[in-house]
N, C-alpha and C positions, 0 to 999 in steps of 0.2 A: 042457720045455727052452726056453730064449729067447736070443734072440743079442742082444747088448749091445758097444759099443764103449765102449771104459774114453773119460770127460771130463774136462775140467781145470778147477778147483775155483776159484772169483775168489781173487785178482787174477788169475792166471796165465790162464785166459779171454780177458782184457780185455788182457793184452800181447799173446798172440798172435792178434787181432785186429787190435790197433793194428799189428803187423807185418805182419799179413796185408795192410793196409793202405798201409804203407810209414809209417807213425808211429812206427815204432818208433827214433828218433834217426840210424839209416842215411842217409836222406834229410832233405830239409828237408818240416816242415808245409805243404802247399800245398792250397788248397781245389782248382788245377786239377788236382792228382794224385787228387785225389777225383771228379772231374768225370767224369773219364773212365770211371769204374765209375757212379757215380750219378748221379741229375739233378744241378739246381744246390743246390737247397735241402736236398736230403738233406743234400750232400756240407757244405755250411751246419753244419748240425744234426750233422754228425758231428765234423766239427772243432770246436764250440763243447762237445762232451759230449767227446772231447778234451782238450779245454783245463781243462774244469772237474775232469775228474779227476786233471789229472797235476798244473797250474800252480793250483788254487784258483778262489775267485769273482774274477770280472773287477774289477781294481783300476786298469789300463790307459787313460788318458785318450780320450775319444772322438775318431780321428783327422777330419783336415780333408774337411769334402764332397768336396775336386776330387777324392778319392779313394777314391768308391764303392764298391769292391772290398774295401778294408780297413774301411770304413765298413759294410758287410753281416757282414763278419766278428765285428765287434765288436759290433753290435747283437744277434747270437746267441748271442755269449758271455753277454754282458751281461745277456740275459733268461733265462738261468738262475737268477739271483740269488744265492743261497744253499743251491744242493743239494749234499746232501754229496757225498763222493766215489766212495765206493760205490754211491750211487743213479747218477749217471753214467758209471760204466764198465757198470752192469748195461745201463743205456738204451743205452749206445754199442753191445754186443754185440747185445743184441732188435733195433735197427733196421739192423744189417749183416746180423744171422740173418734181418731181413724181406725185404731187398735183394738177399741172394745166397746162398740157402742151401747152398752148397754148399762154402762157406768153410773148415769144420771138417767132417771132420780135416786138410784139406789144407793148416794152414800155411804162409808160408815160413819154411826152414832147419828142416825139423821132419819126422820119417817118419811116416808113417801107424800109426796103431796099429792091432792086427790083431782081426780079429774073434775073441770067444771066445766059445762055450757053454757058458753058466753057466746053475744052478739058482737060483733066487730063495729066500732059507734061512727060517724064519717068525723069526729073530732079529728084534726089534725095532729098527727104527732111532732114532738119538738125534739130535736137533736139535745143533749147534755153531752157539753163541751167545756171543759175544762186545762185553761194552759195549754191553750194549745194541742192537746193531745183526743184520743178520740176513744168513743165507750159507746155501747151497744145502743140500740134507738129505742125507746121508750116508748110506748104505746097503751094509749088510754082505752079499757075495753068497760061493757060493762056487761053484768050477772043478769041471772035471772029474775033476780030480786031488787033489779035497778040499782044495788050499787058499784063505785067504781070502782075500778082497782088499775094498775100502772104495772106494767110487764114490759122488760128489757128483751127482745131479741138479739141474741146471741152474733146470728148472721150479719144482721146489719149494721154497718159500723159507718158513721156519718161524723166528719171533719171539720173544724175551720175551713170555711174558704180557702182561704190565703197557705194553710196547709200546702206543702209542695209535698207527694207521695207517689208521682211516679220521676223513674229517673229518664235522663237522654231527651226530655221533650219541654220546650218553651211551652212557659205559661204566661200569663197575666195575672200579676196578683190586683186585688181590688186596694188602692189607695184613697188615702183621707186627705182632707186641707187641701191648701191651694197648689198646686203644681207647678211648676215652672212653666217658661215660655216655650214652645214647639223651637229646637237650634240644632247645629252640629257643631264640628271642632270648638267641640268643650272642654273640658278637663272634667276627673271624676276621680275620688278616692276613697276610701273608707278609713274609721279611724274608729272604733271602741263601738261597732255595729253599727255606726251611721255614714251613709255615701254624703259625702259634699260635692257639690256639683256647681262647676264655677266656668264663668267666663261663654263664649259660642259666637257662632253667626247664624243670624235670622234677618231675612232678606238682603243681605249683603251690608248691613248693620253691626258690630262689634257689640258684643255685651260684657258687659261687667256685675252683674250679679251673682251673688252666692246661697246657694239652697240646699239644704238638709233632709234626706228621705233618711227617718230610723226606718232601719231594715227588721227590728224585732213589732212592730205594727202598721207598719208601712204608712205612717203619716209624712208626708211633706210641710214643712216651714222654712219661712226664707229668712237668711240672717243678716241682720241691719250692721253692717259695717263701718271702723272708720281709721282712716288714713294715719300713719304717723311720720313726718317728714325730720329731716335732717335736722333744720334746724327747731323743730319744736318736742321743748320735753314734755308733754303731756299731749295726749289726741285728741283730735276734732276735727269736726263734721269736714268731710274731702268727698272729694268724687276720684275711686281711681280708673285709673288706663285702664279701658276697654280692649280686648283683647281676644283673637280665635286661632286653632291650632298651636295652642300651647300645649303644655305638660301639666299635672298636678300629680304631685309625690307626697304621703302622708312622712314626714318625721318628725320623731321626737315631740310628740301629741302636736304638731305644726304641721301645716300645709305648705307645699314649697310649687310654685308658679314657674316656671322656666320656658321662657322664648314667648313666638309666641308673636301674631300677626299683628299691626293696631294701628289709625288713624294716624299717630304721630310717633313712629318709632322711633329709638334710639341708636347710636350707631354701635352698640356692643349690645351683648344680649341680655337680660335682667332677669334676676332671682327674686320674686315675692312672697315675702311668707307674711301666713297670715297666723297669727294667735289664737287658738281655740279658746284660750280663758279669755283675754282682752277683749275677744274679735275685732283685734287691729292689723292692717297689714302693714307694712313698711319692706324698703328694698334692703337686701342681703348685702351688704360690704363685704367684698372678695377683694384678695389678693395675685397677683399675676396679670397674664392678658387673655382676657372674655374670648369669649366667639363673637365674630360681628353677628347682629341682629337677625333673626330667622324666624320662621314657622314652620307647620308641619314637619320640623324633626322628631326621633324617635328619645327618650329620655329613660334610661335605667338605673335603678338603683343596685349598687354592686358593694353590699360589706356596708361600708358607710363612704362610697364613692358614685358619682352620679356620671355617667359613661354619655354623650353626648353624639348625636352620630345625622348628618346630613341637614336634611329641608329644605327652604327657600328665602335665599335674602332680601329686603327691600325694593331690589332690582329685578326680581323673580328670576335669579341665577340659581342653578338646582348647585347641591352641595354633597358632596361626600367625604366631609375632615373628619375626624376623631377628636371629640377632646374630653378631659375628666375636671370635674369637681370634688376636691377632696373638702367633705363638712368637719372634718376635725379640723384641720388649717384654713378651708375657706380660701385655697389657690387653687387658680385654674393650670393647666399643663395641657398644652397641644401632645398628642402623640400621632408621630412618623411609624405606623405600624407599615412591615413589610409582609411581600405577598401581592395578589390581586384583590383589593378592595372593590364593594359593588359599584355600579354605576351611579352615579349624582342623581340624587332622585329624594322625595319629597312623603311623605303620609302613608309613612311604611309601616312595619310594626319590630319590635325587636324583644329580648327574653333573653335571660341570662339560664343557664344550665352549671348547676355543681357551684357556683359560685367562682366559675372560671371560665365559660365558654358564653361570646354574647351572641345571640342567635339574628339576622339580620332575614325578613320575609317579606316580599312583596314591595310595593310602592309605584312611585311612578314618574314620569319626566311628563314636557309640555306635548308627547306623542306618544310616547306608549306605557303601559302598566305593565308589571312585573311579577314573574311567578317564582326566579331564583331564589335559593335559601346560601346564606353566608355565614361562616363563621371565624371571627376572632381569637385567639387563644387569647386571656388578659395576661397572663403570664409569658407569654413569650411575644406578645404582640402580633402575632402573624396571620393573614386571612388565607382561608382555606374555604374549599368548598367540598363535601362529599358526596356519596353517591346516596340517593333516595332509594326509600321501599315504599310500595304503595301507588297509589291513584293521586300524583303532585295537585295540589289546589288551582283553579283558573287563574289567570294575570288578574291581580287589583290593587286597588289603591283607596285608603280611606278607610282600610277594615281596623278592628280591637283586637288586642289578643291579651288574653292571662293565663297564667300560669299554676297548673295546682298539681305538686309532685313533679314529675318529669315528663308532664303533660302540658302540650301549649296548643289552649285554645283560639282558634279565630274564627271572626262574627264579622259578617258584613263585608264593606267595601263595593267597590264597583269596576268596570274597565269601561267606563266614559257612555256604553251602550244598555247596558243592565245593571241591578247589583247584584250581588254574590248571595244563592240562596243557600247551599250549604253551611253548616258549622263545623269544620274539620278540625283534625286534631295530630298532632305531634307528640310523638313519641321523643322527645328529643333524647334521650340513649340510642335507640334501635334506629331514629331518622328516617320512621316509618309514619304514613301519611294515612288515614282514616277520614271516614265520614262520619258523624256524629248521627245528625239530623238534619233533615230539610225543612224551610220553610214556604210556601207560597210566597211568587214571584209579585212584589210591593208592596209588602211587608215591611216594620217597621225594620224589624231585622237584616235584612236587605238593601240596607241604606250604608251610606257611605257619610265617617265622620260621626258614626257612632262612639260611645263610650263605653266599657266593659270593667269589671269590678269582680271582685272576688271579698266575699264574706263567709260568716257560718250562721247555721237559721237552722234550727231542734238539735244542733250537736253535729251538723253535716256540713260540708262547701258545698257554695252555691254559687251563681256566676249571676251577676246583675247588670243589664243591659239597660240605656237609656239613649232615646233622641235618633238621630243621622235625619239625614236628607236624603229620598228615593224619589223625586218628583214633587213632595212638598216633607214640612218640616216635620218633625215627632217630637213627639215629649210623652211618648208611653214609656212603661215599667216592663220589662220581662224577664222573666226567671229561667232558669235553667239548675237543674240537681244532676251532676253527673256523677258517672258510676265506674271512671277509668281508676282502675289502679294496678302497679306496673311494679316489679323489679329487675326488670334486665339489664342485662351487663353494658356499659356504654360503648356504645361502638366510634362515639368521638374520641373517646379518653383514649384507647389501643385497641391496635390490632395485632392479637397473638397469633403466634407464629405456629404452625402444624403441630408441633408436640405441643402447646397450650393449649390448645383446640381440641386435641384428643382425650388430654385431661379433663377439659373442661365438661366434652359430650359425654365422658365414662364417670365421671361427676352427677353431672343432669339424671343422667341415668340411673345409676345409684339412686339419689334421691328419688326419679320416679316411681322403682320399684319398690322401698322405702314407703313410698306413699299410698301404695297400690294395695299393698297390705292393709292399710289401715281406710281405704277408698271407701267403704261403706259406712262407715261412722263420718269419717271428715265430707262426704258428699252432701248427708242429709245436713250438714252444718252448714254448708253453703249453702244451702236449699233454704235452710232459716234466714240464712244473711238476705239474701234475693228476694225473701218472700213478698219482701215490703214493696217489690214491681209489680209480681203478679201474682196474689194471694189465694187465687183460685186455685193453683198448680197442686200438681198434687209431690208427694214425696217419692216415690217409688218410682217414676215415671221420669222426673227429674236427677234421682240418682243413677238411673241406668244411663242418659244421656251423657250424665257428666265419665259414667266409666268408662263409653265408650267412644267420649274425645277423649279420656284418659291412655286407653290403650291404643289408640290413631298416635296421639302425640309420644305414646312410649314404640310404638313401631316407626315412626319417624327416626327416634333417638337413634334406636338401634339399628336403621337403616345409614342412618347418620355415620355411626361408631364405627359401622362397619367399614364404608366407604374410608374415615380416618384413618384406619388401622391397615386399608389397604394401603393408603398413600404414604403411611405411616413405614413400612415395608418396601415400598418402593424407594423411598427413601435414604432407607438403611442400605440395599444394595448398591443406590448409587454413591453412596456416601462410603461404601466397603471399595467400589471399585475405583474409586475416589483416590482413598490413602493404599489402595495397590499402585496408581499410577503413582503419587506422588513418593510411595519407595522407588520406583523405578527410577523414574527422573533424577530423585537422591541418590543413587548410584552411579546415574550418567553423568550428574555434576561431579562426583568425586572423580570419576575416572576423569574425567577432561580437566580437573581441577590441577591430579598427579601429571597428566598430560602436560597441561602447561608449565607445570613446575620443572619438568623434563626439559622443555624447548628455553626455556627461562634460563637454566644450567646451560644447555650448548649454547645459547646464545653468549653469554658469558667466557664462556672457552673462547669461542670466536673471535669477541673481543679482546681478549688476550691475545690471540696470535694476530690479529689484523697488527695490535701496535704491535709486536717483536716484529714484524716481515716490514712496516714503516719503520722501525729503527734500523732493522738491516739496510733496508734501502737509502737511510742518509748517512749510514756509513759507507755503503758503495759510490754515493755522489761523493764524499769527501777521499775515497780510495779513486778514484778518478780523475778529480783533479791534480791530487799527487804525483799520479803517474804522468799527466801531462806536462806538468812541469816538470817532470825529472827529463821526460823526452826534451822538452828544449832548452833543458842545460846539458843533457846528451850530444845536441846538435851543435850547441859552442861551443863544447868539449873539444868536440869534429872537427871543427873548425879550425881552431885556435892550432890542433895540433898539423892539421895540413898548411898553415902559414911557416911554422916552426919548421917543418921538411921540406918547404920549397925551397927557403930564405930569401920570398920576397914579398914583400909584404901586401897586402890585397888594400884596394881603394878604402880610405880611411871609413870611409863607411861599414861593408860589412853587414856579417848580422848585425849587431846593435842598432846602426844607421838604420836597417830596414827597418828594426822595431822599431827605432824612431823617427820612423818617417823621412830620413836625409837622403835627397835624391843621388845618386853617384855622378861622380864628378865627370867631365865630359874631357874627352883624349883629344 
């Protein structure tokens, strides 16, 4: 025999607590009518779980500082975010039931229910599940008097299967209908909550089929398609190209096919879309010049441009072009981007960031797999590589990656000996590397040529994995709920220079202390958000944890700060001795400047007298010839007059004859 008091089943729980409380619309919501039973911050934390169950997520504009009281109210609502509503009336009664247990059965305006002695029956109890969501377990007992009665335990709280409620860890959800064939290098996309799942290879065979898992009951059906060719206006029954190591791109409620391996390839590379109303496919009419024919290239969606990057040609030449699809115009353009581009390589994975940065990870050639990460700027076209943080991923090839936030997940892959049993993760701001979770090695997970997806399932992203090949083929489902959410400053976009730096840590800083203040109300609010991992935790226990990474990471800062403000200083000195030198030097140019201006003037004088001393001197050439002819008309002067006083006359020659050459006559 066991004694048992009958309990009240949610919601009804959750009102008469709130009344217990005085929440229940009799009085006004006052955080001081809470105060008085609990501290400040509970009573915080109880009015914000409160709020969120009866009025929804805080929509409420942040009131003004002078009024800190409603300012704390609001910050607690606020940092519930999006939990539903049931998860908050649960949280509101666990942390009254931690506070004052003595609350229940004693409602107000409510009598006590009387104890009974009941036998516990081996009847099975049945979970009451509704939408998916989950409500305390119901158990059939029965009295003393043989009759039955139906009691909700509180504690027990029993799910959907298919329920995903912890985060960071692969599940298997249970699926309906027929499933596709075990493949890899498939394509795989989502569009209005359901994956389509097209195309693969299975035993070295091309497929062409296309399959539909809704992801809100996880049923599979396969969709009977049909062809529409050029020249036919209406569709009918085709078989199309078989195809593996493509692409599948959700747009514009269409499905877009790009590349892509296949029995009878073409010599440029074909775009397939298929119609979700018609379920027709036909080829995409582009303007410009294709890419010749490939597979296993990486294919992005950027804006409303499709970024094209490597694979394997026909010839099984590895490839590293670049080319874009623009779907507004529907031409292609080669782009000559400069920099160092990765190496030619095949079954990479790639991710855009910010809608500017295309992230280029892994892959591989006909000899080695790859562990580099690259990056594009679209905007300036230029490849770049940076420095990593963290534990870099193994060399592979064949893995999935999606993206949710500034987080890029990757699944699977292999390096020709194993596959990859991690699920790591990028920070693509900080280009910092994580491990997610591990899987056991030959796992479905762990295969190479797997597909990866991204959806939402109760209001959260979820990551949806299907198929690869690890030693034989797959066609299992797995889940994954993760819990990365990030806002750091990007360290692709800039890198700030020492006084940004210092702003930025006395910034951080600010804010953490900012926050530090308010650390005990906003802790136990993360402690709500969390709960939904480990529900057992307790509050007090969990909020001292989070203050005292709070205060590690605010001594960090301030170790940080410090160090800035020294450099910050060191700085300034050599920055002072700096423009001391660069006066000096400004003085030395001046003086040497006047210097030269100096030598510039005498040289100029200089000039001046060199030509008057050259003009003297061709006046002294022509005062020298003068004189010499004066001398030898001096000398026939001489002459003439000693012919005159001999009175006889000298051989007709004479001077003159001598200057002319007339030899004298012979006696």
């Amino acid at each position: 025999m066991a004694k048992q008091s009958a309990t009240l089943a949610y919601p009804d729980r959750f009102y008469a607590a709130a009344s217990y409380l005085g929440l229940d619309g009799s009085a006004p919501s006052s955080v001081k009518q809470l105060s008085s039973k609990f501290s400040n911050d509970t009573a915080l934390l109880l009015y914000a779980l409160h709020q969120q169950a009866t009025v929804g997520p805080c929509n409420t504009p942040k009131p003004s500082a002078w009024n800190p009281a409603e300012q704390s109210k609001w910050k607690s609502w606020q940092g519930l975010g999006t939990m539903p509503s049931i998860e908050a009336k649960r949280h509101f009664v666990k942390i009254l039931e931690e506070g004052d247990s003595s609350w229940y059965p004693n409602p107000p305006n409510s009598v006590p229910d009387p104890a009974i002695d009941v036998q516990i029956s081996s009847t099975k109890a049945e979970p009451s599940v509704e939408n998916g969501g989950s409500f305390g377990e119901t158990m059939t007992t029965a009295t003393e008097d043989g009759r039955l009665m139906e009691t909700q335990d509180k504690d027990v709280v029993l799910e959907n299967p298919n329920t995903i409620s912890v985060y960071n860890q692969w599940t298997a959800p249970l699926t309906s209908g027929h499933p596709p064939k075990a493949r890899y290098e498939h394509g795989a996309a989502v569009i209005q909550d359901k994956m389509y799942m097209y195309g693969g290879n299975h035993n070295g065979r091309y497929l062409g089929d296309l399959h539909v898992l809704d992801l809100k009951n996880w049923t599979w059906s396969r969709v009977e398609t049909k062809v529409v060719t050029e020249s036919q206006e209406t569709s009918s029954p085709a078989t199309l190209t078989h195809c593996a190591g493509h692409s599948l791109i959700p747009w514009d409620n269409k499905l877009l096919s790009i590349g892509g391996h296949a029995k009878d390839p073409s010599e440029s590379i074909l775009v397939k879309v298929f119609d979700l109303h018609t379920c027709t496919w036909s080829i995409l009419k582009t303007d410009g010049k294709p890419p010749i024919s490939r597979g296993g290239q990486s294919v992005t969606l950027v804006g409303k441009k499709l970024v094209i990057f490597g694979g394997q040609n026909v010839n099984k030449s590895l490839l590293n072009d670049l080319h874009l699809l623009d779907l507004d115009t529907m031409t292609w353009d080669e782009i000559d981007a400069v920099g160092s581009p990765p190496s030619p390589r095949s079954d990479h994975a790639a991710a855009v960031h910010a809608e500017r940065y295309l992230l280029i990870f892994g892959g591989g050639s006909h000899t080695n797999c790859f562990s580099d990460l690259h990056v594009l700027d679209l905007q300036t076209m230029e490849w770049s590589r940076h420095a990593q943080q963290g534990e870099a991923p193994t060399p592979r090839a064949g893995h999935a990656g999606v993206t949710i936030g500034e987080n890029w997940f990757i699944v699977g892959g292999g390096d020709n000996k194993s596959g990859a049993c991690e699920t790591v993760v990028l920070n693509m701001s900080t280009l910092a590397w994580s491990v997610l979770t591990t899987v056991q090695g030959g796992a479905p997970l762990a295969s190479e040529g797997l597909s990866l997806v991204v959806s939402s399932y109760n209001g959260e992203d979820v990551i949806v994995a299907f198929g690869g090949y690890n030693g034989r083929y797959n066609n299992e489902v797995n889940v994954l709920k993760p819990s990365h959410k990030s806002s750091l400053k990007s360290k692709i976009m800039e890198a700030s220079p020492v006084r940004d730096s210092v702003s930025a840590v006395n910034n951080a800083t600010t804010r953490d202390i900012e926050f530090e203040i308010g650390v005990s109300q906003e802790s136990k609010v993360r402690e709500i958000v969390m709960d939904n991992v480990n529900s057992g935790s307790k509050v007090e226990g969990k909020s001292e944890r989070i203050i005292t990474s709070l205060r590690s990471e605010k001594e960090e800062l301030e170790a940080s700060l410090s160090k800035e403000k020294i450099q910050t200083l060191q700085l300034k000195e050599e920055l002072t001795e700096t423009e001391t030198r660069s006066t000096e030097l400004y003085k030395e140019l001046h003086s040497v400047r006047s210097q030269l201006a100096a030598e510039q003037s005498r040289c100029f004088k200089l000039e001046v007298e060199v030509a008057e001393v050259r003009q003297k001197l061709q006046t002294m050439e022509t005062l020298e010839k003068e004189l010499e002819l004066l001398h030898r008309q001096r000398a026939v002067a001489s002459e003439q007059a000693a012919v005159n006083m001999n009175g006889k006359p000298q051989s007709s020659g004479g001077v003159w004859g001598w200057l002319a050459g007339t030899p004298p006559p012979k006696t």
